[in-house]
C-alpha positions as CSV (number, residue, x, y, z in Angstrom):
1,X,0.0,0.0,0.0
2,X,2.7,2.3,0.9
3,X,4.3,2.0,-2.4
4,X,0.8,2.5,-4.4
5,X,0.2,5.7,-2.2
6,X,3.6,7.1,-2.2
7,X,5.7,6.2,-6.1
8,X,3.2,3.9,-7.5
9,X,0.8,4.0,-10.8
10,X,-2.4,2.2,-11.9
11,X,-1.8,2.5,-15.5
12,X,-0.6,-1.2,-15.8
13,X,-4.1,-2.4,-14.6
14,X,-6.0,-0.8,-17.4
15,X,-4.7,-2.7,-20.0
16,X,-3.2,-5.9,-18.0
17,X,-3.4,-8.2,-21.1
18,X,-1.1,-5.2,-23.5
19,X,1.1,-7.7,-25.7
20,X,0.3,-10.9,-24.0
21,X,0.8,-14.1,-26.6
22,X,-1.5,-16.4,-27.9
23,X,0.6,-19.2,-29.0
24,X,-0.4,-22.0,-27.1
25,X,3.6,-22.9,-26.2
26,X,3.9,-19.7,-24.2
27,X,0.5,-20.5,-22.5
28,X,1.7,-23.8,-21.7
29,X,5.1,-22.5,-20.2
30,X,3.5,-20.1,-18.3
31,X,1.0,-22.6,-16.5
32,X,4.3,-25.0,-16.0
33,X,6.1,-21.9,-14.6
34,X,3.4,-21.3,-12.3
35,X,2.7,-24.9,-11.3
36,X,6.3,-25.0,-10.4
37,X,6.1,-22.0,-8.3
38,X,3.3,-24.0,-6.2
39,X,5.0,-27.4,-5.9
40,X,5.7,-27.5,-2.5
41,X,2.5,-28.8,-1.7
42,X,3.5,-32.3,-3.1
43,X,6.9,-32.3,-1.1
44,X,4.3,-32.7,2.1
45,X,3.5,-36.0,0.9
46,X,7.0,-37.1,0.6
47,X,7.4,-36.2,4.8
48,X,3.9,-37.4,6.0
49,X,5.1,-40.1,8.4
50,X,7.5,-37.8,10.4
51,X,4.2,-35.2,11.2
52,X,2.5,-35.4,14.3
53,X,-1.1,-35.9,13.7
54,X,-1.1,-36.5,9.9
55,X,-4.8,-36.3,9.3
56,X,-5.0,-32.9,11.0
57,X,-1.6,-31.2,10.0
58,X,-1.1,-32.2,6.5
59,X,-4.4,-30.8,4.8
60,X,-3.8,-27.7,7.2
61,X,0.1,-27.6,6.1
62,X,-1.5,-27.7,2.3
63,X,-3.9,-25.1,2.8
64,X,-1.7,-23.1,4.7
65,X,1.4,-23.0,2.2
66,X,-0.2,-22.7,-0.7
67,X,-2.7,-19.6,0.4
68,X,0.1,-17.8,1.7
69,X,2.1,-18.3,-1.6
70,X,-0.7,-17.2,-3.4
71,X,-1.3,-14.4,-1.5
72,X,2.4,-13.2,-1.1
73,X,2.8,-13.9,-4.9
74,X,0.0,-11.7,-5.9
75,X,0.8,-8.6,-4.0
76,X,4.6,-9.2,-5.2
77,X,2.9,-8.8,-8.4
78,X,0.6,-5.9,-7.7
79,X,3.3,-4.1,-6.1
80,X,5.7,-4.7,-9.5
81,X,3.1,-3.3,-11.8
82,X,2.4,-0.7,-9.8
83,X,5.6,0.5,-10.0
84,X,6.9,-0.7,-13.4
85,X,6.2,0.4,-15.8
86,X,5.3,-1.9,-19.6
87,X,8.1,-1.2,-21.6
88,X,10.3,-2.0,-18.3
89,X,8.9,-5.1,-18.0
90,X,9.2,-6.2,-21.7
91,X,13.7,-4.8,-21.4
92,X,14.0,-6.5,-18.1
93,X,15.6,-9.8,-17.6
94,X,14.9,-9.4,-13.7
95,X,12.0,-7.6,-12.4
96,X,12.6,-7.9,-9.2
97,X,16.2,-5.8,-9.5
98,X,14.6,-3.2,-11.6
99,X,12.0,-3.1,-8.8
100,X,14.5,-2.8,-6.2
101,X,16.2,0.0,-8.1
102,X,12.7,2.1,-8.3
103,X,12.3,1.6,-4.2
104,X,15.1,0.7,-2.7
105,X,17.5,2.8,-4.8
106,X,20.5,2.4,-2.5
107,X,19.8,-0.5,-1.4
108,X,19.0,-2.4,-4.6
109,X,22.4,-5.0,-3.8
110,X,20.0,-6.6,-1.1
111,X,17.0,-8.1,-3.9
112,X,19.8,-11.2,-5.9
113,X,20.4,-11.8,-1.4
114,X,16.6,-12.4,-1.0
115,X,16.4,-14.7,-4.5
116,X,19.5,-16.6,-3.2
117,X,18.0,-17.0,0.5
118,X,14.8,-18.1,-1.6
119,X,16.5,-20.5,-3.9
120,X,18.0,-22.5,-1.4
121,X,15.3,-22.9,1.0
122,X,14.1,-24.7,-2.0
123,X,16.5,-26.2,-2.6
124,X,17.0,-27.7,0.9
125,X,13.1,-28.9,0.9
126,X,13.5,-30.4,-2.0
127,X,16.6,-32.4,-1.0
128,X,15.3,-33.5,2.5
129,X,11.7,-35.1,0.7
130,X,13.5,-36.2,-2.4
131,X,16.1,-38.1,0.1
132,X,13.0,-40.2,1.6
């Protein structure tokens, strides 16, 4: 909100589909791009016998995980396109540093940190349920 109120524009959201594709190959790696953000739902499985209480914690750990990804993933979003421009989006090869560049300025260095930090948590989920 703060960024919407204080640097941000709504132009982005009048036209959110401006030179989207078509072709059924982008579509397709878009939804496997997406479904890959959201995997971590089907690591749980992998870990079930080491929960207490399966019946209980593992439907809440889905529901849990995956509404909070959603919901982190779409203000991420609203708060990129409320700063970013189009044509930015279209020259960037990372958002998320042209992002930190707009509102962080400065402190722009810290955003590859976070994707690191991000990468190997990942990483380390998907080694201790692939391991089992």
């Amino acid at each position: 909100m703060n960024i919407l109120a204080h640097q941000g524009s709504t132009d982005n959201f009048s036209r959110p589909f401006l030179g989207s594709s078509r072709d059924p190959g982008q579509i397709s790696l878009a939804l496997y791009s997406g479904l890959f953000a959201y995997n971590g739902w089907n690591y749980l499985n992998f870990i079930v016998e080491e929960l207490k209480n399966p019946k209980r914690n593992l439907p809440l750990a889905i529901g849990l995980s995956c509404g909070i990804v959603t919901v982190v993933y779409v203000l991420t979003n609203v708060a990129f396109y409320t700063v970013i421009n189009s044509d930015e989006f279209v020259d960037s090869d990372a958002t998320a540093i042209v992002f930190a560049e707009k509102v962080y300025k400065g402190f722009s260095w810290i955003m590859p940190i976070f994707v690191a930090c991000s990468t190997i948590g990942s990483a380390n989920g998907v080694i201790l349920t692939a391991s089992r």
